[in-house]
C-alpha positions in Angstrom: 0.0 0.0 0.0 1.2 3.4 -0.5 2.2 5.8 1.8 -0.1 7.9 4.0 -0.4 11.5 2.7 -1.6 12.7 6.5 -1.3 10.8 10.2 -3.8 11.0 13.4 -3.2 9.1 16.6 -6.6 9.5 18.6 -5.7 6.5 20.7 -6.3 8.8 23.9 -9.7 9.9 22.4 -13.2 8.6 23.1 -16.5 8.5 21.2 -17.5 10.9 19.6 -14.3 12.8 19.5 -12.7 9.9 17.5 -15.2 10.8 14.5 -14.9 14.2 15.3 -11.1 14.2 15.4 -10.8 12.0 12.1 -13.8 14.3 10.6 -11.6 17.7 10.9 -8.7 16.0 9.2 -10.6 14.8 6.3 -12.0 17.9 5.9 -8.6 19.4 4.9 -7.6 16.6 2.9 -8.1 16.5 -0.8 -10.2 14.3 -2.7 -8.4 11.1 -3.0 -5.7 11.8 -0.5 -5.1 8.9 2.2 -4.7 8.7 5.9 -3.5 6.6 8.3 -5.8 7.3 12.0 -4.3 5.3 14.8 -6.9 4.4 17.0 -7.7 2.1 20.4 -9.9 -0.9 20.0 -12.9 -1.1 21.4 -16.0 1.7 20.7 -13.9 3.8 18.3 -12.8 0.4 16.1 -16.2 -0.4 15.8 -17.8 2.7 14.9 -15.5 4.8 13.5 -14.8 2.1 9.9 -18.4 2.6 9.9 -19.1 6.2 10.2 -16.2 7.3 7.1 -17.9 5.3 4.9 -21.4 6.4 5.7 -19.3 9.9 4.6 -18.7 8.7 1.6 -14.4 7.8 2.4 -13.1 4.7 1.2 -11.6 2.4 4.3 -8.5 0.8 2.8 -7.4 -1.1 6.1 -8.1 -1.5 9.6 -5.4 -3.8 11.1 -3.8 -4.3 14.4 -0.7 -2.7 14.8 0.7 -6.0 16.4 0.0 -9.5 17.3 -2.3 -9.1 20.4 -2.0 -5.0 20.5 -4.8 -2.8 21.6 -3.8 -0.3 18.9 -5.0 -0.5 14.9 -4.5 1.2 12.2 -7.1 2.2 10.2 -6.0 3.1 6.5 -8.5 5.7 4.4 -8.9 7.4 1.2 -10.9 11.0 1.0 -14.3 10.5 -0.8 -15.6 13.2 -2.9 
């Protein structure tokens, strides 16, 4: 996979701020342009794959960081 254009590590946020958080950086994004959101499992694994593409942004990848980790990375491209 290519590399990220941008980076957020929200791993010390809770919902809603994860969205919120991820939300604001899309915003300044440009169409097409990928980021890589680090995120805690949990709430924010399960609803935040879900709410970017009810947005209309393409989730490329959500994967652990590590065998056993409580950390994922979650891997997105900017809808238009």
């Amino acid at each position: 996979m290519s590399r990220a254009d941008y980076s957020l590590d929200i791993t010390r946020e809770v919902c809603p701020l994860t969205f919120v958080r991820a939300k604001l950086l899309l915003e300044k994004m440009a169409e097409g342009q990928v980021a890589s959101i680090r995120l805690a499992g949990g709430e924010p694994l399960d609803n935040l794959p879900r709410s970017l593409r009810e947005q209309g942004h393409a989730v490329l990848e959500v994967a652990p960081e590590a065998a056993g980790s409580a950390y994922y990375r979650l891997t997105v491209r900017k809808g238009g």
